[in-house]
C-alpha positions in Angstrom: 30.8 83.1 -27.2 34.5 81.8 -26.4 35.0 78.1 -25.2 36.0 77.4 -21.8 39.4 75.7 -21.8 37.5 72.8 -19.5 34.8 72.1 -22.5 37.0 69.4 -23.7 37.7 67.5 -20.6 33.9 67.1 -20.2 33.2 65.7 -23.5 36.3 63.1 -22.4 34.4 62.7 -19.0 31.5 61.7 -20.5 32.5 60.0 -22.9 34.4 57.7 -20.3 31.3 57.2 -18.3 29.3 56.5 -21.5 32.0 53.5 -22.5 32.3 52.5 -19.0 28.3 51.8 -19.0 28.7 50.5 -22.2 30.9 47.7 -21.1 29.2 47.2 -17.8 26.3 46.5 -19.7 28.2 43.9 -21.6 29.7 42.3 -19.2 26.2 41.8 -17.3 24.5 40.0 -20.2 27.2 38.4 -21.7 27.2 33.8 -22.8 27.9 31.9 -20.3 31.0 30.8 -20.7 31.6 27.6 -23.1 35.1 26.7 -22.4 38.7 26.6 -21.0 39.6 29.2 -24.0 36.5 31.4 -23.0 36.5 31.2 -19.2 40.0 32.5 -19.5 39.8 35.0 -21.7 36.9 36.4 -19.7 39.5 36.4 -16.5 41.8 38.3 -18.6 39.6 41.1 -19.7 38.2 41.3 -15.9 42.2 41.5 -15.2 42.4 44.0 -17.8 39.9 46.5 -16.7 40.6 46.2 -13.1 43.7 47.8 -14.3 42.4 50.0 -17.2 39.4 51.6 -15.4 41.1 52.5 -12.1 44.0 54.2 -14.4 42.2 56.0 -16.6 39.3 56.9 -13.8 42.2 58.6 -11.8 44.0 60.5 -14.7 40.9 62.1 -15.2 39.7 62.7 -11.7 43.6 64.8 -11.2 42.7 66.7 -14.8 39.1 67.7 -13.2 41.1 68.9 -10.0 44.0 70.7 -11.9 41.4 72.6 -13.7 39.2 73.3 -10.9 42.3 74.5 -9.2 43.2 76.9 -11.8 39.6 78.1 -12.3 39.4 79.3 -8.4 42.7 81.8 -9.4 
């Protein structure tokens, strides 16, 4: 049985959603925080992925839709 050329943007898919719960999951029970030190390097990874996840999350919704698109022809 051939591939389909999509099979590995699903595996990425997922495992983008899996690492996204992964960190959400994280972030919920993480230590309060202790410190100046901690309670800004807790700012800068919420910085971070509210420029990571967006990113990423779009690059892969335009793959899904590119190869959607080239499915339907």
């Amino acid at each position: 049985m051939p591939e389909r050329r999509d099979d590995h943007l699903v595996g990425i898919t997922v495992i983008w959603v899996g690492l996204l719960a992964f960190i959400a999951w994280g972030y919920v029970f993480q230590t309060p925080p202790g410190g100046p030190y901690t309670d800004f390097m807790r700012k800068a990874f919420a910085v971070l992925l509210a420029v990571v996840v967006p990113s990423v999350s779009a690059l892969i919704l335009v793959s899904w839709v590119l190869v959607l698109r080239q499915r339907r022809r």
